[in-house]
C-alpha atoms as a printed R data frame, in Angstrom:
    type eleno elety resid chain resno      x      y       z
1   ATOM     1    CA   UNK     A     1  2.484 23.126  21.661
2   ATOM     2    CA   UNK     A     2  5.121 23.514  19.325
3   ATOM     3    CA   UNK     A     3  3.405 22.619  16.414
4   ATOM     4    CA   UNK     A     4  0.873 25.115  17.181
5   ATOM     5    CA   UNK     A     5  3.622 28.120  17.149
6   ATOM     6    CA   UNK     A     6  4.556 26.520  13.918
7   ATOM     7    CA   UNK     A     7  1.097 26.475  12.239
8   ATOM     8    CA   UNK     A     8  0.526 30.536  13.507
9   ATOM     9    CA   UNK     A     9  4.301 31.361  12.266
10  ATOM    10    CA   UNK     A    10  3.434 29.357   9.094
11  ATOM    11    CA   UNK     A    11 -0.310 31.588   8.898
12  ATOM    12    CA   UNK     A    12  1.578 34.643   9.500
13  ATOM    13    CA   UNK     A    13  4.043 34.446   6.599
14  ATOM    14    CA   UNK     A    14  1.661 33.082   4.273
15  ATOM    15    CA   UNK     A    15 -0.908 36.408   5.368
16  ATOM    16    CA   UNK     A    16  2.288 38.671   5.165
17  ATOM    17    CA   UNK     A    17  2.829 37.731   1.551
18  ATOM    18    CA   UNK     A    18 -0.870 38.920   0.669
19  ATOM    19    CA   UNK     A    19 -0.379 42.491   0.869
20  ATOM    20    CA   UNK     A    20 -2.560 44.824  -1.041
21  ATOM    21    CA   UNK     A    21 -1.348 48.452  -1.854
22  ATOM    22    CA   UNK     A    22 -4.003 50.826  -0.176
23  ATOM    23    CA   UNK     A    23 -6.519 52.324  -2.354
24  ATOM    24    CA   UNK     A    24 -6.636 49.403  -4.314
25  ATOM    25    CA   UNK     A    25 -8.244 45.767  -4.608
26  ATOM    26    CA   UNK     A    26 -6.723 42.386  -5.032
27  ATOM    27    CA   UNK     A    27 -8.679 39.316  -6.192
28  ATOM    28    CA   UNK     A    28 -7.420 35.718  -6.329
29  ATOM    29    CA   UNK     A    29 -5.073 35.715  -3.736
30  ATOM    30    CA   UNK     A    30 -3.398 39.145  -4.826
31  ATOM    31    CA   UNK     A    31 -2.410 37.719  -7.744
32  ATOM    32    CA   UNK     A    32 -4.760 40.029  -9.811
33  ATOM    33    CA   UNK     A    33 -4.321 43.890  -8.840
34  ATOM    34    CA   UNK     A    34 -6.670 46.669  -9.925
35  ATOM    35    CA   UNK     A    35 -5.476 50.229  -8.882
36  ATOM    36    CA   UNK     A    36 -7.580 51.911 -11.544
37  ATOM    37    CA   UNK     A    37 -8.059 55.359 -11.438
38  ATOM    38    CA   UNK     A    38 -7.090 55.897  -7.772
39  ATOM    39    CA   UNK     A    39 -5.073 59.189  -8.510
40  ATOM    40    CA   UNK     A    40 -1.544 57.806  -7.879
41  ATOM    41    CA   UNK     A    41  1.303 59.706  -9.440
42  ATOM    42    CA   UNK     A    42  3.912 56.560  -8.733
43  ATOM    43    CA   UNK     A    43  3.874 52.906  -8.739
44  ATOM    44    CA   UNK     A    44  2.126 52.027  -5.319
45  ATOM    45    CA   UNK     A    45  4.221 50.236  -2.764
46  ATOM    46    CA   UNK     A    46  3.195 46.700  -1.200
47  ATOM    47    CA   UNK     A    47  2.107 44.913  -4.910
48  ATOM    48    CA   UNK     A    48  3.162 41.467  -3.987
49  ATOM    49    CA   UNK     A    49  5.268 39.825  -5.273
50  ATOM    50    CA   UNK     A    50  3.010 37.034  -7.235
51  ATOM    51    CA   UNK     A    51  0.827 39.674  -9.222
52  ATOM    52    CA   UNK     A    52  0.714 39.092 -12.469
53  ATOM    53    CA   UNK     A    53 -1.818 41.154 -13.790
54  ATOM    54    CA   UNK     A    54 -1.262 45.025 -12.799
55  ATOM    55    CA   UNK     A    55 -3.953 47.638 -13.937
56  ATOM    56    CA   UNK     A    56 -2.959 51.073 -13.397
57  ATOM    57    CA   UNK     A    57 -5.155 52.894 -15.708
58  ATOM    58    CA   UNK     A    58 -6.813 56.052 -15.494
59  ATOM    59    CA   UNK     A    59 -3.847 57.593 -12.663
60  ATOM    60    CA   UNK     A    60 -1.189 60.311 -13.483
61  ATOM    61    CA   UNK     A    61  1.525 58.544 -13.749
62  ATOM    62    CA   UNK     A    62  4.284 60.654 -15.785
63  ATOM    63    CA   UNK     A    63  7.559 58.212 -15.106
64  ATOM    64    CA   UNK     A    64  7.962 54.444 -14.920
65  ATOM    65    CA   UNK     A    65 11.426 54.242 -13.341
66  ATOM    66    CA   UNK     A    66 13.365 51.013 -13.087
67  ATOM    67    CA   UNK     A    67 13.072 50.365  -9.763
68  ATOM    68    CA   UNK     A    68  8.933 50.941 -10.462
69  ATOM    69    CA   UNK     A    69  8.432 47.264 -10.414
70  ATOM    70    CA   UNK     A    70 11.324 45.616  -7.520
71  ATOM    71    CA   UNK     A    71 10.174 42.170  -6.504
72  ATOM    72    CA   UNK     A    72  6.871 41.994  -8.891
73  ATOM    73    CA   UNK     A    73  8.578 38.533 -10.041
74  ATOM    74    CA   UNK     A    74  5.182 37.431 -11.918
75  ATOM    75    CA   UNK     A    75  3.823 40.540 -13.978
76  ATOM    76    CA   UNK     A    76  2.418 39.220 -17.480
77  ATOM    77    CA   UNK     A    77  0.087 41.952 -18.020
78  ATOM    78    CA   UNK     A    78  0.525 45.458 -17.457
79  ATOM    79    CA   UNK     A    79 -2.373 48.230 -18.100
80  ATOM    80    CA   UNK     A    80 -1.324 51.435 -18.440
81  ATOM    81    CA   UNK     A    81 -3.842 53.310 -20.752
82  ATOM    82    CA   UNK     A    82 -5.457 56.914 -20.058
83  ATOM    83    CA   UNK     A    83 -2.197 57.046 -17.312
84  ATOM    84    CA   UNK     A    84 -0.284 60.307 -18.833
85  ATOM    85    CA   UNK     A    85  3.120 58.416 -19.262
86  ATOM    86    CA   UNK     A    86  5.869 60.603 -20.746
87  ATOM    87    CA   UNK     A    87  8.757 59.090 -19.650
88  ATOM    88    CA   UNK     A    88 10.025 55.406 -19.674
89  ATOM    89    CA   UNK     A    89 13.898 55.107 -18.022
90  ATOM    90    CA   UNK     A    90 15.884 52.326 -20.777
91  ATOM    91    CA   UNK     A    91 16.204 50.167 -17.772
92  ATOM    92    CA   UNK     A    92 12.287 49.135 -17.345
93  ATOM    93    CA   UNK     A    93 12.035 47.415 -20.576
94  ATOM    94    CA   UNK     A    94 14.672 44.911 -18.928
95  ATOM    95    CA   UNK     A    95 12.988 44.629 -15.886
96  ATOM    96    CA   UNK     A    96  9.314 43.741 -17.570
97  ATOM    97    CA   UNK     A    97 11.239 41.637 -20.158
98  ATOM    98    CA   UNK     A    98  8.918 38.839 -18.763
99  ATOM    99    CA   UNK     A    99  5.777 40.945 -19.023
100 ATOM   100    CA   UNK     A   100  3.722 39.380 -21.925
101 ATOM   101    CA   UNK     A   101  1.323 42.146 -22.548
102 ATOM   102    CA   UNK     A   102  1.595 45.984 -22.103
103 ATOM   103    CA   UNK     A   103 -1.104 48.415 -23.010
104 ATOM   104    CA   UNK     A   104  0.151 51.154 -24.479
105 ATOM   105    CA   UNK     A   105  3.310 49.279 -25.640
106 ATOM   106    CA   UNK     A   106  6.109 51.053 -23.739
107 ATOM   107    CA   UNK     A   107  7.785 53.851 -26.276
């Protein structure tokens, strides 16, 4: 019996981890996230934490803040075009210092 409740707990954190943000779609085990063109005017909440390919394209985002990408431990790509951008707080260059490719680069 026990090591049933162990096995659900166990399937239960691992499904918690998979999160996708609403209005957009996750492929490969939510490691690739598309939110293109979906409107949003902020960084979407719930991108988990393993995503390392982040397509925001096409939305109205005006700020990236530094706080934008909390937890997103994996980001390597970050897509950006057609999204309106006009301001970048100093911080987020530190915080996508891992982040291999950005398009636009970040001014």
């Amino acid at each position: 019996m026990l090591c049933i409740i162990l096995l659900a707990f166990t399937f239960l954190m691992v499904g918690s981890s998979k999160l996708c943000p609403h209005q957009c779609s996750c492929y490969d085990a939510s490691e690739l996230v598309d939110c293109r063109s979906r409107g949003f005017t902020h960084i979407p909440h719930s991108i988990p934490h393993g995503t390392w390919l982040l397509d925001l394209s096409g939305n109205k985002l005006s700020e990236l803040r530094s706080t934008s990408f909390t937890g997103i431990w994996a980001l390597r790509v970050l897509l950006l075009s057609q999204s309106n951008m006009q301001v970048v707080h100093s911080k987020v260059r530190s915080v996508l210092l891992v982040c291999e490719f950005i398009f636009p680069p970040l001014k």
